[in-house]
MIDOSE-1310 file (N, C-alpha, C; in nm, 2 decimals, decimal comma, always signed):
residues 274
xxxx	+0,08/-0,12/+0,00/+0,00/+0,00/+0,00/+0,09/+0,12/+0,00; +0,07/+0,20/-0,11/+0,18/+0,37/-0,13/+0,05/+0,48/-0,08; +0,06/+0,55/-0,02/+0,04/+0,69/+0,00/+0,10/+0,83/-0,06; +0,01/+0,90/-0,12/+0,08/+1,04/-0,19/-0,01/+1,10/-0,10
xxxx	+0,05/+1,23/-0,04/-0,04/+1,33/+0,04/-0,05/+1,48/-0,07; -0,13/+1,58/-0,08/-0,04/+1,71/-0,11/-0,16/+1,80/-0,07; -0,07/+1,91/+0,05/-0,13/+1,98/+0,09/-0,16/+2,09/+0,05; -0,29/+2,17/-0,03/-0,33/+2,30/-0,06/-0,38/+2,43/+0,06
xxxx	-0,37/+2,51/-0,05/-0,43/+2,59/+0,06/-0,58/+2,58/+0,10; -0,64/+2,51/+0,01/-0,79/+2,45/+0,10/-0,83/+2,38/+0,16; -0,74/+2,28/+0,04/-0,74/+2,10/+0,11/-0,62/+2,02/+0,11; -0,62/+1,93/+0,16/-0,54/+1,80/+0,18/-0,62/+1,70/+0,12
xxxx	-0,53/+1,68/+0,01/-0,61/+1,54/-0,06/-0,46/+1,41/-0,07; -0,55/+1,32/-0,03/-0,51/+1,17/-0,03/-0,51/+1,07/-0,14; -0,40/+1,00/-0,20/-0,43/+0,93/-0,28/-0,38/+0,80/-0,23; -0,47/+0,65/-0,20/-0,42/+0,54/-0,17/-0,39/+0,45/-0,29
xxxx	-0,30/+0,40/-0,29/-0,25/+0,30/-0,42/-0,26/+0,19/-0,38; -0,39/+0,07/-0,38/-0,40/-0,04/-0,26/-0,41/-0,20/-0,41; -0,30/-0,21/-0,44/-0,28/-0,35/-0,55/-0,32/-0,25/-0,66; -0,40/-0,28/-0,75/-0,47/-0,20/-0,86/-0,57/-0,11/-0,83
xxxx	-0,63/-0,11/-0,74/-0,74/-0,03/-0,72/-0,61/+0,14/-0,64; -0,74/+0,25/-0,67/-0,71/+0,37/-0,62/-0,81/+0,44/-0,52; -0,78/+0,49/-0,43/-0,83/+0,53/-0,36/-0,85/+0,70/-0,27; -0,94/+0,74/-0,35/-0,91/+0,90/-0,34/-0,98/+0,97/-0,20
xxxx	-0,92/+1,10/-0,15/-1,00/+1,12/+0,00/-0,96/+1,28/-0,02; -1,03/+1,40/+0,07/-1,00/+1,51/+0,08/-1,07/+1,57/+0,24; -0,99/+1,62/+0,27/-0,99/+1,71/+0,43/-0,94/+1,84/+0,43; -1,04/+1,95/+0,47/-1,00/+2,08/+0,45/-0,78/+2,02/+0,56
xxxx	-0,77/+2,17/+0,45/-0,62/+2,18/+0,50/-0,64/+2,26/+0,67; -0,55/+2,24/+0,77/-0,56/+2,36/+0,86/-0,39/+2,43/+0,85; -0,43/+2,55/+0,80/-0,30/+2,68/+0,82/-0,25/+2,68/+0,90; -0,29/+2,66/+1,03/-0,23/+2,70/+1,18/-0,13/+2,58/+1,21
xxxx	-0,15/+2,44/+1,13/-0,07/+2,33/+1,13/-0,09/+2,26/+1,03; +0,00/+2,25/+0,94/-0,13/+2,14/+0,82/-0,05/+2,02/+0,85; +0,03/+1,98/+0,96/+0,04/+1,82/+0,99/-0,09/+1,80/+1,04; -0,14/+1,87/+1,07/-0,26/+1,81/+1,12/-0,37/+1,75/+1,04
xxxx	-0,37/+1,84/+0,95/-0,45/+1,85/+0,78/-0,41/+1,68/+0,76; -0,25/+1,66/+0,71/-0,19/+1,56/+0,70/-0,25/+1,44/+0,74; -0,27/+1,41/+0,86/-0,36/+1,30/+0,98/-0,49/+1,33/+0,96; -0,56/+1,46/+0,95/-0,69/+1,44/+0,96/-0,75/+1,31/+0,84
xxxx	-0,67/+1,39/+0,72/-0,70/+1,34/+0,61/-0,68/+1,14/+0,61; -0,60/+1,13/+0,65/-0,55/+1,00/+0,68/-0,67/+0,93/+0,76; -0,73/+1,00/+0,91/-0,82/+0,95/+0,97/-0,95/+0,93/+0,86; -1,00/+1,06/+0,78/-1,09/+0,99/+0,69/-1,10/+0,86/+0,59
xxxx	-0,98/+0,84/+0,55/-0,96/+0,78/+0,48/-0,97/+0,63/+0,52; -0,91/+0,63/+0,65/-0,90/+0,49/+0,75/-1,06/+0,48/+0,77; -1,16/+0,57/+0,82/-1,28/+0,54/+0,85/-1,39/+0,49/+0,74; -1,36/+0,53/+0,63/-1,39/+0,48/+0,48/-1,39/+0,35/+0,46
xxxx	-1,25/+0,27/+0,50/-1,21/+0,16/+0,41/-1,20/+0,07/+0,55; -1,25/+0,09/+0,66/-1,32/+0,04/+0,79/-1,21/+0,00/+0,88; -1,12/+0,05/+0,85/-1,02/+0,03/+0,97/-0,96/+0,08/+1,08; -0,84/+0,11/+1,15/-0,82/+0,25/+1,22/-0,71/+0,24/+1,12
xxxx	-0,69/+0,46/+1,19/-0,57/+0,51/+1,12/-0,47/+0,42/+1,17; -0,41/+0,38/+1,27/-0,30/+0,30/+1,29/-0,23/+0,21/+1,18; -0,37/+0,11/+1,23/-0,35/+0,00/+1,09/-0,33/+0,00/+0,96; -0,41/+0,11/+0,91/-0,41/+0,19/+0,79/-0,24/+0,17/+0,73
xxxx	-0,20/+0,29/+0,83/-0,07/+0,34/+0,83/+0,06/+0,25/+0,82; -0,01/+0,18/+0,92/+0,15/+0,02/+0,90/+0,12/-0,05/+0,82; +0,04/-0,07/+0,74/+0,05/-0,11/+0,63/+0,13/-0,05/+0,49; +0,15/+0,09/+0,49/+0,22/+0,18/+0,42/+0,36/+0,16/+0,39
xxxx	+0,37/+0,06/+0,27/+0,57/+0,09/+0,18/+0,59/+0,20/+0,15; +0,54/+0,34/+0,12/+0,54/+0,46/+0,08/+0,46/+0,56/+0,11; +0,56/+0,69/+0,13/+0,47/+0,79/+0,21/+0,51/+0,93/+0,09; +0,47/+0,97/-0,01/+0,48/+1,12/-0,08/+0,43/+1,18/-0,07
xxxx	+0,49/+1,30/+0,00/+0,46/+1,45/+0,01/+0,48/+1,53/-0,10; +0,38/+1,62/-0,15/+0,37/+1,78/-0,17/+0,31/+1,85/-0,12; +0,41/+1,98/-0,10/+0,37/+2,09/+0,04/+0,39/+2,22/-0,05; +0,29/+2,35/-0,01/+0,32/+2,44/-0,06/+0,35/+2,54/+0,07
xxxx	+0,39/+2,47/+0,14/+0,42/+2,52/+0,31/+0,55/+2,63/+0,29; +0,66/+2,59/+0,18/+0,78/+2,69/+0,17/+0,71/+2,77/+0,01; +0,64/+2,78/-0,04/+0,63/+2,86/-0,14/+0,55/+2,99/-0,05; +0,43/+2,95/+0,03/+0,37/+3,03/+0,11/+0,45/+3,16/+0,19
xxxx	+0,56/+3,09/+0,22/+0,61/+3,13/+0,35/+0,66/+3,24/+0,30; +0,76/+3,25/+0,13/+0,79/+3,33/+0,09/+0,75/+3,45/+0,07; +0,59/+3,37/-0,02/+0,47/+3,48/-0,11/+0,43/+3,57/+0,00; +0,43/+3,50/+0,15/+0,33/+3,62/+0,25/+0,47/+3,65/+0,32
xxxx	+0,57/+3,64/+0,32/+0,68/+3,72/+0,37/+0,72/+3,63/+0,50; +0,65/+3,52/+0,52/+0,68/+3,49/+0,73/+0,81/+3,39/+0,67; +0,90/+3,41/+0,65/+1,03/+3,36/+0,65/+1,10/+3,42/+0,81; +1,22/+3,30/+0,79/+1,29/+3,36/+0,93/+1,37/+3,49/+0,87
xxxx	+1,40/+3,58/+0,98/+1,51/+3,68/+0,99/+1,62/+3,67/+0,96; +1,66/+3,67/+0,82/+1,79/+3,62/+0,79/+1,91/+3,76/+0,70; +2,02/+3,70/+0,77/+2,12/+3,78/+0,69/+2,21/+3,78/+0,60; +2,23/+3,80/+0,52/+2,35/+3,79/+0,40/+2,48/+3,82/+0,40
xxxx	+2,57/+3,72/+0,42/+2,68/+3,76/+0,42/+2,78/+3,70/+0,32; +2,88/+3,85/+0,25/+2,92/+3,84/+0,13/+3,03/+3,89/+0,12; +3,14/+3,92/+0,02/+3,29/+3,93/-0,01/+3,30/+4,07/+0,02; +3,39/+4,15/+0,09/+3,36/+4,28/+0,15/+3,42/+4,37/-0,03
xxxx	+3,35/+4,46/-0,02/+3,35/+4,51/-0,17/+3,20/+4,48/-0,26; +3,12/+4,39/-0,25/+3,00/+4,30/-0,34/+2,87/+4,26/-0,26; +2,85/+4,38/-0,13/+2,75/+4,39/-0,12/+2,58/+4,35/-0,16; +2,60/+4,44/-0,27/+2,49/+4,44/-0,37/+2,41/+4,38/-0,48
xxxx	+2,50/+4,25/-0,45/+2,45/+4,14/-0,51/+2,32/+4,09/-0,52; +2,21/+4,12/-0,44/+2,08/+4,06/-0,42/+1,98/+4,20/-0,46; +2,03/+4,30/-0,46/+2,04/+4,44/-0,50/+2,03/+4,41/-0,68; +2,16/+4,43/-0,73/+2,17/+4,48/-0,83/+2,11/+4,34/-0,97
xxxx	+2,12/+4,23/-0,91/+2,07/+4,12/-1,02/+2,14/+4,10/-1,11; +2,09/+4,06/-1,19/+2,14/+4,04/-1,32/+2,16/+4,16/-1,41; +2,18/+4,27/-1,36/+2,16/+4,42/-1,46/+2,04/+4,42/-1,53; +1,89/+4,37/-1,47/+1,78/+4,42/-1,58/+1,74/+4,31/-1,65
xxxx	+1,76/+4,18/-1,62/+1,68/+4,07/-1,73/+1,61/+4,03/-1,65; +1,48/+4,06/-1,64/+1,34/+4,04/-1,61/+1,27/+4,05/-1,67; +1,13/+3,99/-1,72/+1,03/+4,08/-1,74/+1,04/+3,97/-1,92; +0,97/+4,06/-2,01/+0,94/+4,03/-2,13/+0,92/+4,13/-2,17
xxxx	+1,00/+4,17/-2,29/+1,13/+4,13/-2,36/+1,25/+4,20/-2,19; +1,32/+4,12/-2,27/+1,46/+4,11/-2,19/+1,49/+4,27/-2,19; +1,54/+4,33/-2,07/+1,56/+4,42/-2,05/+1,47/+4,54/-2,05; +1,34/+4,52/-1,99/+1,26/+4,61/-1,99/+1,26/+4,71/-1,89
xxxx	+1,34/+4,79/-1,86/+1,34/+4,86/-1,76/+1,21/+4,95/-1,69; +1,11/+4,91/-1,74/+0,97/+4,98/-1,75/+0,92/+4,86/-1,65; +0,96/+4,76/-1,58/+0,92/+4,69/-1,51/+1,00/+4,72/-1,39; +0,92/+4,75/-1,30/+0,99/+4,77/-1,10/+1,04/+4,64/-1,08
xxxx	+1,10/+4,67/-1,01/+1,21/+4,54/-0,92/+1,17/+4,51/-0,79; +1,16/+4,40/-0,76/+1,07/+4,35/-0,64/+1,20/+4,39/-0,55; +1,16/+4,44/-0,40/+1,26/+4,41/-0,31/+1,33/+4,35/-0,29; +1,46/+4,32/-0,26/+1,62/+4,20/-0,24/+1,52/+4,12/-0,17
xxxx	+1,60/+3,97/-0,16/+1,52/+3,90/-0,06/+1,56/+3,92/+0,11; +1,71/+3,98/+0,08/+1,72/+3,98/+0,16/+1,78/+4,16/+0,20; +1,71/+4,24/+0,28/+1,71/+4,34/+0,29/+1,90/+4,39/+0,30; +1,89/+4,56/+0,23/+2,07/+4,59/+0,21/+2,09/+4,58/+0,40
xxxx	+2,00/+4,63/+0,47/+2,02/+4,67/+0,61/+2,09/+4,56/+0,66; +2,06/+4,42/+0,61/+2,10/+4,26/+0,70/+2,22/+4,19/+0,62; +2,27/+4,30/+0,49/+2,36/+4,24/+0,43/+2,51/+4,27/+0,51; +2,61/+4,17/+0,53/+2,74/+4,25/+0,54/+2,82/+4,19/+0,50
xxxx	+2,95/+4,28/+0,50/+3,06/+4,27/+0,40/+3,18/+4,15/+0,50; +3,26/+4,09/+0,44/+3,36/+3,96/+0,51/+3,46/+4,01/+0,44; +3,57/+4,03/+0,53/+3,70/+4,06/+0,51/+3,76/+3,92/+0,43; +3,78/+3,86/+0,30/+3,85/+3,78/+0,25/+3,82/+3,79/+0,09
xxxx	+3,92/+3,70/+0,04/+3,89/+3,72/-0,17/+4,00/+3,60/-0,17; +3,86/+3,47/-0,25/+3,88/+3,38/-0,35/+3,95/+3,42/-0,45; +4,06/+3,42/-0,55/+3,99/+3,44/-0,73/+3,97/+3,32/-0,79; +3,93/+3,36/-0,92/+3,89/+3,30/-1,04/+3,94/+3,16/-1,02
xxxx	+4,08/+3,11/-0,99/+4,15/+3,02/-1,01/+4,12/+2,93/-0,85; +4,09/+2,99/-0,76/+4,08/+2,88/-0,64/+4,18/+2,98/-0,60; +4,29/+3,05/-0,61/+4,41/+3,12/-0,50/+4,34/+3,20/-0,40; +4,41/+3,17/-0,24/+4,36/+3,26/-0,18/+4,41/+3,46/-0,20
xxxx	+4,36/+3,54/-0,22/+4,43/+3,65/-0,27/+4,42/+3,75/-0,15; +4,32/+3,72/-0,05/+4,31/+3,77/+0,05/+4,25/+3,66/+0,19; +4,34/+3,67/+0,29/+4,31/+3,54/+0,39/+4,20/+3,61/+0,47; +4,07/+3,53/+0,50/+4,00/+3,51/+0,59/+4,07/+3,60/+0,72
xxxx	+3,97/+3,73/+0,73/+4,04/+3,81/+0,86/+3,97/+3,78/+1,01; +3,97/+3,65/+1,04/+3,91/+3,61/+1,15/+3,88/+3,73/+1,28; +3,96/+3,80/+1,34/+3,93/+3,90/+1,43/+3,88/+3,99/+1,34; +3,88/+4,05/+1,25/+3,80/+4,13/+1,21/+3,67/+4,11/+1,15
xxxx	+3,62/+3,96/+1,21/+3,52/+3,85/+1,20/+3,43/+3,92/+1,31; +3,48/+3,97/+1,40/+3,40/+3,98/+1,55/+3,33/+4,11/+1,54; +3,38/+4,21/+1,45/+3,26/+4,31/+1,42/+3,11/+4,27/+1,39; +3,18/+4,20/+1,28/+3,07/+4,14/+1,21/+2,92/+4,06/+1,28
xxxx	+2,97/+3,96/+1,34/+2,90/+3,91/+1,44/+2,88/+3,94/+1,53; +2,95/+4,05/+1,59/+2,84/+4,17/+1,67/+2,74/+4,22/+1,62; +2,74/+4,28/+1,54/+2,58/+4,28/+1,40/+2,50/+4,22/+1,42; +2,58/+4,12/+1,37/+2,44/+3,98/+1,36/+2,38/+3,99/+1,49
xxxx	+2,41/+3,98/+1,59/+2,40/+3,96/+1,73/+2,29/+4,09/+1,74; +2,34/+4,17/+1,74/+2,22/+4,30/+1,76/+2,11/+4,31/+1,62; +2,09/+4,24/+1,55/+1,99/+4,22/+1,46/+1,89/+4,12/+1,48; +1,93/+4,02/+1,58/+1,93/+3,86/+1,63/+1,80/+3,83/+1,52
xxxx	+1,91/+3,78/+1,44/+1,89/+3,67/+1,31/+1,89/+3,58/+1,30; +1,81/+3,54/+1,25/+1,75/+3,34/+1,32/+1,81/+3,24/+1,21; +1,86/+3,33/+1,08/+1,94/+3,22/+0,96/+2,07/+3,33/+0,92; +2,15/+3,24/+0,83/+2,25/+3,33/+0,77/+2,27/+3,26/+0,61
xxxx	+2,31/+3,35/+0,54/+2,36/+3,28/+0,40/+2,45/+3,36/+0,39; +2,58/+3,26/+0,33/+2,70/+3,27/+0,31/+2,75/+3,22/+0,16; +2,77/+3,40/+0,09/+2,75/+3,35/-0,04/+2,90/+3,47/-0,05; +3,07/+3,35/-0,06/+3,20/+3,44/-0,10/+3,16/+3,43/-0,25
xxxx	+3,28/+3,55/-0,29/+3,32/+3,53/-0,42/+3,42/+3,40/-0,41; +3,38/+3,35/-0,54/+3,46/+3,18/-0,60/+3,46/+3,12/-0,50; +3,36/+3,08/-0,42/+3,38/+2,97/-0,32/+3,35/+2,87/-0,40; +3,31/+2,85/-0,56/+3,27/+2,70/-0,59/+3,42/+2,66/-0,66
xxxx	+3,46/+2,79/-0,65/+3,63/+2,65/-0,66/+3,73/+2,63/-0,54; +3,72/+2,76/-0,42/+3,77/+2,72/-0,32/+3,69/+2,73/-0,21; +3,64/+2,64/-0,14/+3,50/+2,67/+0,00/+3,56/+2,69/+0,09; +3,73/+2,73/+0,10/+3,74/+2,69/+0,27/+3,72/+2,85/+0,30
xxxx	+3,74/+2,96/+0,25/+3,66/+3,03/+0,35/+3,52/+3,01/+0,39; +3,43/+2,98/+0,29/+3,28/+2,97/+0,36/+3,28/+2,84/+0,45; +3,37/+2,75/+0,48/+3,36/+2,63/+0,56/+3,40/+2,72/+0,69; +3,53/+2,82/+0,68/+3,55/+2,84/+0,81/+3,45/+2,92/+0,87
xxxx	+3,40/+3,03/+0,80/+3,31/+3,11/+0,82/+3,22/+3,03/+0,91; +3,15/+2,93/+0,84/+3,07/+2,85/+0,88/+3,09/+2,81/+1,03; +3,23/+2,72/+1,03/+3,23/+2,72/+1,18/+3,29/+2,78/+1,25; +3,31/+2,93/+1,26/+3,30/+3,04/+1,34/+3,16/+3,08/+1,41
xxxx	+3,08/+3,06/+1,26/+2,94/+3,12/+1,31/+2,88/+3,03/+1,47; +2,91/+2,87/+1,42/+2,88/+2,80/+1,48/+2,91/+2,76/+1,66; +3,03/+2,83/+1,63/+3,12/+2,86/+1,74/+3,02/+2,99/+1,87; +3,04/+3,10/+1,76/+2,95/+3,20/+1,85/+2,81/+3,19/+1,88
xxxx	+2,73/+3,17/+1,75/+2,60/+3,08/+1,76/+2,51/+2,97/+1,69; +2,54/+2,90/+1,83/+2,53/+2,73/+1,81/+2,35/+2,74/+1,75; +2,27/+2,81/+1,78/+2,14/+2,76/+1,75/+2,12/+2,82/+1,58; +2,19/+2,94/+1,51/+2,20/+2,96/+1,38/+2,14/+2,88/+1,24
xxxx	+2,06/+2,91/+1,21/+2,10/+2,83/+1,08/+2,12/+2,89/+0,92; +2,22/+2,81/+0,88/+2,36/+2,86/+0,80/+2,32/+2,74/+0,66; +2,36/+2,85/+0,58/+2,31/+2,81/+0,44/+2,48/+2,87/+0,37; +2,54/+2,80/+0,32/+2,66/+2,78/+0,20/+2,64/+2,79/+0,06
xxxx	+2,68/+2,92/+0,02/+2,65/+2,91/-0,13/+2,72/+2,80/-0,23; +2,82/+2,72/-0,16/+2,89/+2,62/-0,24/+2,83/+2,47/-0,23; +2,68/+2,49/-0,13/+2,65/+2,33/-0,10/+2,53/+2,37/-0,18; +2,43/+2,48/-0,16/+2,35/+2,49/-0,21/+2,30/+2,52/-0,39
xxxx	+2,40/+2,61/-0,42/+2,36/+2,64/-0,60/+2,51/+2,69/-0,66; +2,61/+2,56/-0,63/+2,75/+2,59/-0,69/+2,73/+2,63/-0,86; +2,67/+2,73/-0,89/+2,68/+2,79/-1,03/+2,77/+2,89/-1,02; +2,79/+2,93/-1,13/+2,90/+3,08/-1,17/+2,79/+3,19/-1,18
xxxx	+2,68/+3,18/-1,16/+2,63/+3,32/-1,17/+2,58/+3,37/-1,04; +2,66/+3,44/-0,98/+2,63/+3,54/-0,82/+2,54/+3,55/-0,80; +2,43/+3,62/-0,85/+2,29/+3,66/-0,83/+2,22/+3,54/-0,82; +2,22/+3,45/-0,87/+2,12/+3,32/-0,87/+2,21/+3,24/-0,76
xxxx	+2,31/+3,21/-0,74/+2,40/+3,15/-0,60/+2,32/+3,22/-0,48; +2,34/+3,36/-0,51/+2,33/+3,42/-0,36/+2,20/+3,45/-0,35; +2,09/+3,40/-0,43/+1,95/+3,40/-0,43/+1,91/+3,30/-0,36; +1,94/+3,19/-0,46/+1,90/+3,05/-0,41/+1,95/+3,04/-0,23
xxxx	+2,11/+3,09/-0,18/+2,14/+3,05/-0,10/+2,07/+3,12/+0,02; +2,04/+3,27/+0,01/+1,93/+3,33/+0,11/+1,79/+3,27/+0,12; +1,71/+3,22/-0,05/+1,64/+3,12/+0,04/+1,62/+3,03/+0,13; +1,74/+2,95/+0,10/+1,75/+2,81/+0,14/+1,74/+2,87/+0,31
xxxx	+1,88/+2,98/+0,31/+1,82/+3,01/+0,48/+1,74/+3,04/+0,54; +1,68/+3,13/+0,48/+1,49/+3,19/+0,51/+1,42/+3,07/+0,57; +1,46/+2,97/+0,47/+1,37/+2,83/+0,50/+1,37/+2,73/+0,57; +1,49/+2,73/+0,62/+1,55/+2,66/+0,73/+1,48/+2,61/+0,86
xxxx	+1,48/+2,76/+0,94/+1,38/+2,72/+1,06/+1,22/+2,69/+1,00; +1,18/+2,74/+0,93/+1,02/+2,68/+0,91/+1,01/+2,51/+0,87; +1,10/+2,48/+0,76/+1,08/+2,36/+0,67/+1,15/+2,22/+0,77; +1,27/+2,27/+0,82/+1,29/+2,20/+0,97/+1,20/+2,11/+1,01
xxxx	+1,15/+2,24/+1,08/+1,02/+2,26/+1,24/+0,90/+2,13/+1,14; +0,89/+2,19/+1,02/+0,77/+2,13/+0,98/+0,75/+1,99/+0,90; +0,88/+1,94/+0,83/+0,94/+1,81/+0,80/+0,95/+1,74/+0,92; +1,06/+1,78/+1,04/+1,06/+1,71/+1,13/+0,93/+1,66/+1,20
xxxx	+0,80/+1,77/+1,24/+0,71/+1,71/+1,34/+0,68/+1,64/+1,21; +0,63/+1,64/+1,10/+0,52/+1,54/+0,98/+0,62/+1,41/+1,01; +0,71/+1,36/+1,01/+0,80/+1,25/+1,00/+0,77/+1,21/+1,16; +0,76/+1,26/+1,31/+0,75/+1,21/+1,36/+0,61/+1,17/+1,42
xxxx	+0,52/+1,29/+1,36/+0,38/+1,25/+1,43/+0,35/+1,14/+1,34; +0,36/+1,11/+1,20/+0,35/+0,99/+1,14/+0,39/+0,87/+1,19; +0,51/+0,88/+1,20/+0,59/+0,76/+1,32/+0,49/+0,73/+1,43; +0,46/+0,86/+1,49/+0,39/+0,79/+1,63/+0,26/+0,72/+1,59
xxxx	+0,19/+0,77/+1,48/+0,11/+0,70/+1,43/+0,07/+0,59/+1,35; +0,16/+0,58/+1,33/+0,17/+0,41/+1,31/+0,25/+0,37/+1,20; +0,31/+0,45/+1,11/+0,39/+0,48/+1,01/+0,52/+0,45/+1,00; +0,57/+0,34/+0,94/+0,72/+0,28/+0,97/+0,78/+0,30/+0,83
xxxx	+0,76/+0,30/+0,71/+0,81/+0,29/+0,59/+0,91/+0,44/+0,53; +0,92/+0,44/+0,44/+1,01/+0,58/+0,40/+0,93/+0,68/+0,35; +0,96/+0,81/+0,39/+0,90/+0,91/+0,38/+0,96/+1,02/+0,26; +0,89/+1,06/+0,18/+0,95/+1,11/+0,09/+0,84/+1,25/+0,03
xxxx	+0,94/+1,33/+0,01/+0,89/+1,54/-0,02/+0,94/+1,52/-0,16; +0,78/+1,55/-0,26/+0,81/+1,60/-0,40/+0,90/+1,75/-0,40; +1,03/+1,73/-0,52/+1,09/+1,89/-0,48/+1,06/+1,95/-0,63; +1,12/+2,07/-0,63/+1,05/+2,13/-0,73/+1,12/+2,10/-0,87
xxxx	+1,21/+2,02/-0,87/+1,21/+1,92/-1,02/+1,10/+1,83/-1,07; +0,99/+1,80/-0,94/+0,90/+1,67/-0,99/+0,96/+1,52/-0,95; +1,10/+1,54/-0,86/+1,13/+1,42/-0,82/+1,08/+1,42/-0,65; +1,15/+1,31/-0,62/+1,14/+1,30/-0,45/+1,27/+1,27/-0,38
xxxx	+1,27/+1,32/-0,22/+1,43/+1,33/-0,17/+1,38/+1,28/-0,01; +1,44/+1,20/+0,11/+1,39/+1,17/+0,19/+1,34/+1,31/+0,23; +1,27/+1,32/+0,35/+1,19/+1,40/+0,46/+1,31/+1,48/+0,51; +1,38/+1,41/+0,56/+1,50/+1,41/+0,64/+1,60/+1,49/+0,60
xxxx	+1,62/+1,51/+0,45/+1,75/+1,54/+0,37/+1,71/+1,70/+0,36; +1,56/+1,73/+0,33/+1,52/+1,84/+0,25/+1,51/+1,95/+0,36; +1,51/+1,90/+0,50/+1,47/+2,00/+0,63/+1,63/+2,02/+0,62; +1,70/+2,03/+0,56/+1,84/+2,10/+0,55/+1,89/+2,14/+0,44
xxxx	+1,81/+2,13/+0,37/+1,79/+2,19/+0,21/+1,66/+2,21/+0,17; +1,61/+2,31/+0,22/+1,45/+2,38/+0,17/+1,45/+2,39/+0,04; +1,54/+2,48/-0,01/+1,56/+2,54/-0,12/+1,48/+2,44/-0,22; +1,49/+2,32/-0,22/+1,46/+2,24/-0,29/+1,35/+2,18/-0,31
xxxx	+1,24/+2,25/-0,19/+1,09/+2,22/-0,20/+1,04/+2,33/-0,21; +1,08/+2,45/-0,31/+1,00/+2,58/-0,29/+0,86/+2,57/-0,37; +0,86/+2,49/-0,52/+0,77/+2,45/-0,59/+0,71/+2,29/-0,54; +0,74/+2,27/-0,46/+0,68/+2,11/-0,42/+0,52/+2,09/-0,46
xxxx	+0,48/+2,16/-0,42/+0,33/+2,13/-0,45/+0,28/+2,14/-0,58; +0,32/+2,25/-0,65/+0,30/+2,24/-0,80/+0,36/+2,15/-0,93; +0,48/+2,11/-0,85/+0,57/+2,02/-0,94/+0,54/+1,91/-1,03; +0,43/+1,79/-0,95/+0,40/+1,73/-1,00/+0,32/+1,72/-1,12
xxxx	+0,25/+1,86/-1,09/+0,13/+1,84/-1,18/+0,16/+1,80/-1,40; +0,27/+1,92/-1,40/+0,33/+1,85/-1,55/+0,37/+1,68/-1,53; +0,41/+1,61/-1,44/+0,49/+1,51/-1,42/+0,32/+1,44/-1,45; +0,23/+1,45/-1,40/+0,09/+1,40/-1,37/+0,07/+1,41/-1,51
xx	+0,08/+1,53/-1,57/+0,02/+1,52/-1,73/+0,07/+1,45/-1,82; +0,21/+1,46/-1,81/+0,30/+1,35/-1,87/+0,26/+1,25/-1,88
């Protein structure tokens, strides 16, 4: 028996895959928790086909999720408080874009620019410089690290993204960075522009990697309880979140890479037409 869950903003609909036969169910979603939505929907579905949710549930080889839990979080702004930190000199990266390719036709400058994602106020500059080649040209100025993180500290920032110049050919400053942060604050969460979207184009690195931190504390908090109130419910098998290619990645992997369920909910649907 496979289960596909995907939660909307109205509803939570169920699809059971039980031998050949299918089995369809729907439970308003609840906003305030949609694991709950999650289980409600489950309990209908168990009371239908005359069994309890328990048993239902242990019966389950497969559990697929789509959530539009991180696309929301973006569109209505409730992301966590996060800051951007970047090569001292290159601020402006989440600022300046791509110079103007937005819109239809390319370069329409008659189109406004949506706000950075991550505000200039939360961005700051890191004393160090990658180049082109991997050489360090400037070393990591660790004490001159502690300004910095005084900032953070008086802004109290619940994520960070850490997007150097050329860290996708040399990472060890963003690794140290990293555990520096970790060092001063252990509860942080820290997004690397070389784990998250190692491309050559800055704007889209240091995009993707601010989301990914935005997302962190929410997709966490909300992967984690779905994986274990399931567990408690009777749920032993592998749990798996559609990401926004249309594939699936465990539960487990993606509460440390959001980034990668921002389209979750919509994903499938070309995959379905297909």
């Amino acid at each position: 028996m496979r289960f596909a869950v995907d939660t909307g903003g109205t509803f939570t609909d169920l699809v059971i895959e039980e031998g050949p036969r299918l089995h369809v169910f729907k439970s308003p979603t609840t906003p305030s928790n949609p694991v709950d939505g999650v289980l409600d929907v489950l309990e209908v579905a168990a009371r239908d086909m005359g069994r309890s949710r328990q048993n239902l549930l242990e019966q389950g080889e497969i559990f697929v999720h789509g959530t539009t839990t991180a696309t929301n979080a973006i569109i209505t702004g409730n992301t966590a408080r996060t800051a951007f930190l970047t090569t001292r000199g290159h601020p402006d990266i989440l600022v300046l874009r791509e110079g103007g390719r937005i819109g239809l036709p390319l370069f329409d400058h008659g189109i406004a620019y949506p706000e950075p994602f991550v505000p200039r106020a939360l961005t700051f500059e890191v004393p160090e410089r990658v180049d082109a080649n991997g050489r360090i040209a400037q070393a990591l100025d660790e004490p001159g690290l502690e300004a910095v993180f005084d900032r953070l500290e008086e802004a109290n920032v619940e994520a960070v993204a850490v997007c150097l110049l050329w860290s996708i050919v040399n990472s060890a400053h963003e690794l140290r960075l990293e555990a520096l942060l970790r060092e001063r604050f252990p509860d942080l969460f820290i997004s690397l522009s070389h784990r998250v979207n190692p491309s050559l184009r800055e704007y889209r690195r240091a995009s993707a990697t601010a989301i990914d931190a935005a997302l962190k504390p929410i997709m966490s908090a909300y992967l984690g309880e779905l994986e274990q109130r399931l567990r408690e419910a009777g749920y032993g098998a592998r749990l798996l979140v559609v990401t926004s290619q249309g594939m699936m990645k465990d539960a487990g992997n993606l509460g440390s890479s959001p980034i990668h369920v921002v389209k979750s909910g919509p994903a499938m649907a070309p995959v379905a037409a297909k």
